[in-house]
N, C-alpha and C positions, 0 to 999 in steps of 0.2 A: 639829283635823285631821278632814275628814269622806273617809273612806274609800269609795268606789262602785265597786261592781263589775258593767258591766251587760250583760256574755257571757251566753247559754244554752247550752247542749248539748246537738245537735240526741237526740231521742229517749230523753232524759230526763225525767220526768214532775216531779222533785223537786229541781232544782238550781240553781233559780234562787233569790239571795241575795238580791234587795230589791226595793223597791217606790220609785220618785221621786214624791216629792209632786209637785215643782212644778217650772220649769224651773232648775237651779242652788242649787234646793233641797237638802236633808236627804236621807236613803236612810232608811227604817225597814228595817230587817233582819227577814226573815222565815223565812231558812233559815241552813246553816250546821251546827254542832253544840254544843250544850248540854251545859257542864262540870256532871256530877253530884260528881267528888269529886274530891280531888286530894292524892295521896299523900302521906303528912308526910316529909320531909328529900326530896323530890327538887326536879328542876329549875325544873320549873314552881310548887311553891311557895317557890322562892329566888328567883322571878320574881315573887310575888305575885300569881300566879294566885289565883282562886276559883271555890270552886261557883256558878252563874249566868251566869258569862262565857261569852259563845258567841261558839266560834273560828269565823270565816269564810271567812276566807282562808290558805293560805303563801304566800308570794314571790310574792305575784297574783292566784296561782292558786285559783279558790274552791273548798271543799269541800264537795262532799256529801254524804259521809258518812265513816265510819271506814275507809275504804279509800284514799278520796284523804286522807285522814291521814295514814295509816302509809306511803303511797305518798310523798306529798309531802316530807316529812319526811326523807327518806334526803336529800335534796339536801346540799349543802354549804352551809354559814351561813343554815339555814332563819331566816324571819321570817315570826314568826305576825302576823297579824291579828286582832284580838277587839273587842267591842262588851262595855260595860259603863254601865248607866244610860240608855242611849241613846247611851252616845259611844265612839268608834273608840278606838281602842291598837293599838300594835304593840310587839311584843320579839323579840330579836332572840336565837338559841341556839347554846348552847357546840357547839362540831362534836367533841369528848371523847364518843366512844362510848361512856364508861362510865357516862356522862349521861343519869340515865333520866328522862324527862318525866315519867312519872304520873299524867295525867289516863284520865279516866274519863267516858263521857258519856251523856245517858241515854236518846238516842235513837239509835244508833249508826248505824242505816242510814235515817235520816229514817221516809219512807213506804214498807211495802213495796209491791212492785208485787200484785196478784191477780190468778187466773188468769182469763182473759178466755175460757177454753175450755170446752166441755159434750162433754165426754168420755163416750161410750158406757158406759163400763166404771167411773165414777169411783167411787171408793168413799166420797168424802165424802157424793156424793147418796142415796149408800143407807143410810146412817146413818137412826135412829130420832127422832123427832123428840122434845125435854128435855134434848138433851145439852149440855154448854155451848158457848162460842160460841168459845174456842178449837179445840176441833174442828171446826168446821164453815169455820173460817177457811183458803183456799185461797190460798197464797203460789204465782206464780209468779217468783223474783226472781233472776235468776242470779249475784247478789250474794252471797244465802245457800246455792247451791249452790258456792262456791267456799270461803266463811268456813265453812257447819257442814255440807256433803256432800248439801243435797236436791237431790232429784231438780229439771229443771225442763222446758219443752216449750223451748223459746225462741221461739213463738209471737210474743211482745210484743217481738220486739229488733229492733231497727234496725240498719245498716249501723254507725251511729256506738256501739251497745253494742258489735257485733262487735269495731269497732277498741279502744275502750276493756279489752275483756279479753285482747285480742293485747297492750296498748300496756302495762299496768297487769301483765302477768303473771298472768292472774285463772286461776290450772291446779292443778289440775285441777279441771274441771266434770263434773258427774251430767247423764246428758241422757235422760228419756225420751221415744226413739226411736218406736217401738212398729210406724211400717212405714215404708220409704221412697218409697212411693210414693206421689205425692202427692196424685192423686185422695181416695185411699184414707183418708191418714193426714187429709185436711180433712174426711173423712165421719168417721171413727173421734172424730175431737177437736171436732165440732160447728165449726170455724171456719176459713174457704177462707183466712187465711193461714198456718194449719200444715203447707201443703205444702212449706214454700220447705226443710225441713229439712238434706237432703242436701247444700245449696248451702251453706248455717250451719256445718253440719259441717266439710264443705269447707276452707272459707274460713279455721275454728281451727285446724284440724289443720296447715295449710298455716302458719298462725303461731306452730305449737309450743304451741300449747295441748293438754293431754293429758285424754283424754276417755273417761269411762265411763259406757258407755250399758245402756239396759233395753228392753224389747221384752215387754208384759204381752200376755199370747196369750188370744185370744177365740177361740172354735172357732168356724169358720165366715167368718171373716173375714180375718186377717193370718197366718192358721196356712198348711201346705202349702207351697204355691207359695209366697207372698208374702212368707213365713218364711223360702225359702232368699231369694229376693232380696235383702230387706231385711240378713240376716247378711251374705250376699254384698259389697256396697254398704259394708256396715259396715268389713267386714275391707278393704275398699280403702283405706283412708284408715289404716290401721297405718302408722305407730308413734304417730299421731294417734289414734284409737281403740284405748285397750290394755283393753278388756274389753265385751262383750258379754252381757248375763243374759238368759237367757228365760224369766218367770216367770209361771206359771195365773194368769189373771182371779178375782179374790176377788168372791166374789157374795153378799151377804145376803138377808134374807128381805123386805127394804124395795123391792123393784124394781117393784112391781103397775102404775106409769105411765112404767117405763125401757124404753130399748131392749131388745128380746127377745134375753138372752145365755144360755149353757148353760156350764158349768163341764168343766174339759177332763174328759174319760174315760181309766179305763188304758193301753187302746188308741191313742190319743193320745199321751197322755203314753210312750210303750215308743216310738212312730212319733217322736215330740220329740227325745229321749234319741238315738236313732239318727241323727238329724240332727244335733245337737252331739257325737257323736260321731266322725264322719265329716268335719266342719270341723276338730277339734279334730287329726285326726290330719294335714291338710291343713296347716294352720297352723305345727302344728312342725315340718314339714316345709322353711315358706317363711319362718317369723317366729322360729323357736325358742321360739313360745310357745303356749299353746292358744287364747285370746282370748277363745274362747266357752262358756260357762256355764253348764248350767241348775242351777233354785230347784230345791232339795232334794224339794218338794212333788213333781216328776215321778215321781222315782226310789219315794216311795213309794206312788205310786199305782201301778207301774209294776212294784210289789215288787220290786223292784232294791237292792242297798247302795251309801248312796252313796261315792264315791269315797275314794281316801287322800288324804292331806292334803295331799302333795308334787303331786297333779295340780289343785290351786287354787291356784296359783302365789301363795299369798301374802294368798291372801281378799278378793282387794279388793272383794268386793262381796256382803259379807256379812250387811249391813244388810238385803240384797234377798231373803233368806233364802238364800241361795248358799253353803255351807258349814255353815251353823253346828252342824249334827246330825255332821257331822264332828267337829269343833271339841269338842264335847262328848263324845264316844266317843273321844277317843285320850285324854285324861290316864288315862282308868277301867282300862286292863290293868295301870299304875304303883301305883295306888294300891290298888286289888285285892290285889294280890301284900301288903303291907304294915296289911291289917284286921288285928284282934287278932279272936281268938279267941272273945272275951266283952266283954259294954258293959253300963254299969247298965240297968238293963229299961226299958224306953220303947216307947209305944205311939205309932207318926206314920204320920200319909198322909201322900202327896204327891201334887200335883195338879199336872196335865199335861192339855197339849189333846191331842184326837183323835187328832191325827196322830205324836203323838211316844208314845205309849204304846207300838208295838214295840219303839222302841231303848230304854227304860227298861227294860223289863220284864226284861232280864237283870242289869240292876245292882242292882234290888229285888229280884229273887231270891237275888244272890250275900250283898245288905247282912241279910238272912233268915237266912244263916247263921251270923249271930256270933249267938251266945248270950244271949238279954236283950233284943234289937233284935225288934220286932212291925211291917213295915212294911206299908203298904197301897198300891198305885199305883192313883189313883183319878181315871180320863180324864173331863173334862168338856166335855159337848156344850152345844155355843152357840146356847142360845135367843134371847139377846140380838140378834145378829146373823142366825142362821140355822143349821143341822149342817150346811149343805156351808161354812164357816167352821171349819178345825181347827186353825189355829194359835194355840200359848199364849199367844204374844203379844197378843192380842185377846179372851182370857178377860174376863169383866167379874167384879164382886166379886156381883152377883147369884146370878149362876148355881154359881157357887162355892160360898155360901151354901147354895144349894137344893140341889147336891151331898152337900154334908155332913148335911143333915138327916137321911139316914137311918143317920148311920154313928155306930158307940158313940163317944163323946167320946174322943179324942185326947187324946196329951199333947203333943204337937206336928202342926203343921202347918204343910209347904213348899210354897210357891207360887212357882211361873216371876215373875222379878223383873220380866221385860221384860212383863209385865202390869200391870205400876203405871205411869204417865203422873205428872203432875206432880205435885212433893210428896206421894207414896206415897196418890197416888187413883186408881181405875182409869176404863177408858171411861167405866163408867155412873155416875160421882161417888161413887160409895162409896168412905170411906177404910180404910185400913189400919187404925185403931185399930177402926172400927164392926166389922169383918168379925174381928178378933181378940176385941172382947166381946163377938159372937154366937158365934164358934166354941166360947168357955170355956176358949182355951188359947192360948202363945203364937203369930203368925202370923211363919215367916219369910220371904222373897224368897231365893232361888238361882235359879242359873244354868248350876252347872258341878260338876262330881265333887266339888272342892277345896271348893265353897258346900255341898253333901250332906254333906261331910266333917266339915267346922265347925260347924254347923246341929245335927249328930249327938252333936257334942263327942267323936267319936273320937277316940285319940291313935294313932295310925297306927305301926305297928311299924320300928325304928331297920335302915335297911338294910343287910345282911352286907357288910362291905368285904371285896374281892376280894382274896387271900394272892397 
């Protein structure tokens, strides 16, 4: 049985499944998806699946990638299509929901798409040059903004992407927005068709796709005026746009041949803040909800605290730095109330970017108090990338290194976790073990009161049940 499937899909770069030699010919299969494993007792190997066999098609329908998988698959009495040695197969599956397939595949979204944009403000181009070549790799794929939450422009998407995430359920999408004007946003993004955005937007929202957008604020450009527009615009499209972030342009010291950009100012940032909050009182007014959000980085340039935790309706967009200095200060009055008294004697830093050293600086004071505990908050400026760069997240294990040289040896040392990047290496490739046998003591990763807690080996005092 020679199985040929020879549809494309207008404005898909990766979905096309063969190649005809000849006329009546054979198909070589050159897309599809590649079984890497395939779980022991399940469906697909009481089907005699294996690793190598690459699925092509369900019911016809061809795939490309693990979305029109999982997609395809809901139907009733799916039938896969796979190629093995060169030759077609089909089986045919139990519709027993309790029936789990198991495969596993090892390219799951084929090719990603890349960003085709040069973006004013990009932070990949101001990277340092050594670093490896997953960081410098620029995904814009709206595929992975729906399976793992990045951001994307939707820049590269066709009419036929739009309908495919209406059609597929592809919701919620990350959209960086950044202005809706289109002039503006084709100069901002280096490429005259990142204006069509608003009409993009549009068109999801209109098919129930739910959508959270970002707006990276360049001074001098999309701030002021174009800030209220673009939030403006934004908030049209609720209950299709349920969140809005406005977050400072992150600037390093690598820009000498970039567009000439400046980092917001207090002033700014205080003028920001009053603008999302003025929507925000707008909004729950007409939506019941606030919508619009700024990155935490405002509030502290802005000396402001930032909000309680009941008015980020739930954080969604927290990755964007939008909450998370919250998020970290409310377990600390819980757990405060319940220190002990006294702890075996231990001598720890803890290292913190620039910007977060105020809101620490009281929990090191209060962890100072128990009797035995020597701690040190010790804020590292980012030579790596630049000092107008404060957040811990973007610590490298260098500068960390070069922090610590002057300070008497530790018997411990806490490092912000969201500094470590893949397999506990940081930006600049240094891993976790080098940086713990330069230090001479162990290194730990935290995040949060509860990671200070355990990190400390406190045992936290048994709370007074209420008579």
């Amino acid at each position: 049985m020679n199985f040929s499937l020879d549809g494309t899909y207008e404005g898909e770069d990766n979905c096309r499944t063969g190649k005809r030699l000849a006329p009546g010919g054979l198909w070589i299969i050159v897309k599809g998806l590649v079984i890497s494993a395939v779980a022991q007792d399940s469906a697909a190997s009481k089907l005699g699946l294996r690793p190598g066999d690459r699925l092509i098609a369900v019911n016809g329908a061809p795939v490309r990638d693990v979305i029109d998988y999982y997609f395809l698959l809901a139907a009733e009495e799916p039938v896969l299509a796979l190629v093995r040695d060169g030759h077609e197969f089909r089986v045919a599956l139990s519709t027993d929901p309790s029936d789990v397939l198991g495969l596993s595949f090892s390219r799951p979204f084929g090719r990603i798409r890349r960003c085709g944009n040069r973006c004013v403000f990009c932070f990949v181009d101001q990277q340092p040059p050594g670093l490896r070549a997953t960081l410098r790799f620029k995904d814009d794929d709206y595929r992975l903004s729906f399976w793992e939450g990045n951001f994307v422009t939707l820049s590269n998407c066709t009419q036929a992407d739009l309908k495919r995430i209406i059609t597929q359920r592809l919701s919620p999408l990350y959209v960086s927005v950044h202005t809706t004007n289109p002039e503006l946003r084709s100069k901002m993004m280096g490429n005259p068709r990142a204006g069509r955005i608003y009409e993009q937007l549009r068109i999801l929202a209109a098919g129930g796709i739910t959508l959270h957008t970002q707006v990276v604020l360049c001074p001098g450009l999309n701030d002021r005026e174009e800030l209220t527009r673009t939030v403006s615009d934004l908030i049209s499209l609720n209950p299709g746009v349920r969140s809005v972030a406005i977050v400072p342009v992150g600037l390093t010291r690598h820009r000498q041949t970039l567009f000439p950009l400046r980092s917001v100012n207090p002033q700014e940032a205080a003028q920001v803040l009053g603008t999302v909050e003025q929507y925000q009182k707008e909004c729950l007014k007409r939506y019941k909800s606030r919508i619009v959000f700024a990155a935490d980085e405002f509030y502290i340039l802005a000396g402001k605290t930032v909000p309680p935790a009941r008015e980020y309706e739930g954080f969604p967009q927290m990755e964007n730095g939008v909450g998370l200095m919250r998020r970290f200060l409310d377990p600390w009055p819980a757990i405060e109330r319940r220190l002990p008294p006294e702890a075996a004697p231990r001598r720890v830093v803890i290292i913190t970017g620039v910007m977060a050293e105020n809101a620490l600086s009281p929990v090191v004071s209060r962890l100072n108090r128990v009797e035995g505990l020597q701690i040190e908050l010790l804020p590292v400026t980012n030579r790596f990338f630049g000092p107008c760069v404060t957040v811990a997240g973007l610590l490298t294990g260098q500068d960390i290194l070069k922090t610590l040289e002057g300070v008497t040896k530790p018997d411990l040392v806490l490092i912000p976790a969201a500094a470590l990047k893949e397999q506990a290496v940081f930006l600049d490739g240094l891993t976790l073990d080098t940086l713990e046998a330069a230090a001479g003591c162990p290194v730990i990763p935290a995040d949060s009161p509860h990671d200070l807690i355990k990190a400390l080996s406190l045992k936290l005092l048994r709370r007074q049940k209420k008579k």
